[in-house]
C-alpha positions in Angstrom: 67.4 143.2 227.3 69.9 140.4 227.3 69.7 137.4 224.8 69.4 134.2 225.5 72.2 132.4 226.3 71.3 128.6 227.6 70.8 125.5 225.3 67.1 125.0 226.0 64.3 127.1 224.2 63.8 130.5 225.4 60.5 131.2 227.3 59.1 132.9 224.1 59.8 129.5 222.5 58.3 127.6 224.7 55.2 129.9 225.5 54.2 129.9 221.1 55.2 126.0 220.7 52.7 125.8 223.3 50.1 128.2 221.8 50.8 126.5 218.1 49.7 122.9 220.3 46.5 123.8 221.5 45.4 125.4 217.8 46.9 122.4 216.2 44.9 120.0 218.5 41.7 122.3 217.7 41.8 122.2 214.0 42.5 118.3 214.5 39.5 117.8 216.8 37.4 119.8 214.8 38.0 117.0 211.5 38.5 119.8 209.1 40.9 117.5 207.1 39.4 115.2 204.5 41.6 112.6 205.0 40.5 108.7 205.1 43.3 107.7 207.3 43.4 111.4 209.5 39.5 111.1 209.9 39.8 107.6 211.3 42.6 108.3 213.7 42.6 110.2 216.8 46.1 111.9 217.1 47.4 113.6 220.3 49.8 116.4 219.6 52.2 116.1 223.0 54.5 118.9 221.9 55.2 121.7 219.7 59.5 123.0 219.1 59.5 126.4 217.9 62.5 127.2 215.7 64.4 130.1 217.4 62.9 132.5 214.6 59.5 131.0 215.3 59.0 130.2 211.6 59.2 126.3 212.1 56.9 124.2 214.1 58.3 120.6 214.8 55.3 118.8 215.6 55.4 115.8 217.9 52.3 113.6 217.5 51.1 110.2 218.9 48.0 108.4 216.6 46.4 106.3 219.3 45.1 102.9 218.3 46.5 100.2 216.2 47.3 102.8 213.6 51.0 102.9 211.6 52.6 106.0 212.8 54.6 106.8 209.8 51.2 107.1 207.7 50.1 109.2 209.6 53.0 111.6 209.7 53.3 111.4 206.0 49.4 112.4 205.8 49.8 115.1 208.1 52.8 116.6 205.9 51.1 116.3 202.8 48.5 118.6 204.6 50.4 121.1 206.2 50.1 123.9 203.9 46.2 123.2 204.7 46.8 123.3 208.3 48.6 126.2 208.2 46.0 128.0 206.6 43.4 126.3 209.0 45.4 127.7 211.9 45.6 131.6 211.0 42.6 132.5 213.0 43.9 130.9 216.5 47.3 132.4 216.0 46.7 135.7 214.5 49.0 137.1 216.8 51.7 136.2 215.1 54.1 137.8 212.9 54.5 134.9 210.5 52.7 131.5 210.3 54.8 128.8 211.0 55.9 126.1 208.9 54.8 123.2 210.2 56.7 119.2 210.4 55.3 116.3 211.9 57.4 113.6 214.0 56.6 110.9 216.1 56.5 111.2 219.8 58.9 108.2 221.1 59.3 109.8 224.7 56.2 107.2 225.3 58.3 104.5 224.5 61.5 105.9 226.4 59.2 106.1 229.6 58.1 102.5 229.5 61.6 101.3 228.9 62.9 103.0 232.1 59.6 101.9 233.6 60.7 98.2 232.7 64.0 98.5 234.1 63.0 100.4 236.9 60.6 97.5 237.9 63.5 94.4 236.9 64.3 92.0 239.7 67.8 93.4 239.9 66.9 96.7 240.2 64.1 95.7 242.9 66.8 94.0 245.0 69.2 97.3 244.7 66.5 99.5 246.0 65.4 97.0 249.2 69.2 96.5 249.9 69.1 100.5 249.9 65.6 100.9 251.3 67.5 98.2 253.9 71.0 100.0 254.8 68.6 103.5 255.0 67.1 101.7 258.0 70.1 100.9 260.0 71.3 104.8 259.9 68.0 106.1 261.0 68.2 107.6 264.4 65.0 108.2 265.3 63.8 107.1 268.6 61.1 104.2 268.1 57.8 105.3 269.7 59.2 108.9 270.4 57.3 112.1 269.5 58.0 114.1 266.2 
């Protein structure tokens, strides 16, 4: 069996960042952390990096509501020795549990910016004049069967 070679996560990676999501999103669901600022924030967990070794867990989270992102992160850390602990039954499959780090999810963000752009007057008149010259070449017969 040959190693991987590419620059992105190996399917293994991928398949256990995705396994170490759902559980993290159960044991958030399911309040188990007695935390005033975790118990009144909802936090989506969009995605989970495994470490090639699968021993760390980069965590990317996004607290929904008026809510100061950092805090929550900070929180989260403080409790991840808890979480760890709280995660052992949905991931007994693995070797080792995972440490686990908490970032903030900006891809949101990224999206709305291209979004933005995407939807600016200049870019609007590049995609008509576009939309326009596509026209012109189009050699379809008008009224013709497809």
């Amino acid at each position: 069996m040959s190693r991987h070679q590419g620059n992105g996560p190996s399917q293994r990676q991928l398949r256990v960042g995705e396994q170490v999501r759902h559980a993290i999103a159960q044991v958030l669901q399911r309040e188990q952390i007695h935390d005033d600022l975790l118990e009144q924030t909802v936090v989506s967990v969009s995605e989970v990096r495994m470490s090639p070794d699968l021993k760390i867990a980069t965590c990317f989270i996004t607290p929904l509501g008026d809510v100061d992102g950092q805090a929550v992160v900070k929180a989260l850390a403080k409790h991840a020795k808890f979480l760890r602990g709280k995660m052992a039954p949905y991931l007994s499959q693995m070797k080792y549990m995972p440490e686990f780090r908490f970032r903030i999810d900006t891809s949101f963000d990224n999206f709305s910016k291209i979004d933005a752009l995407l939807r600016s007057p200049e870019v609007a008149r590049d995609l008509d004049q576009a939309a326009d010259d596509a026209d012109a070449f189009d050699t379809k017969p008008e009224g013709g069967a497809e």
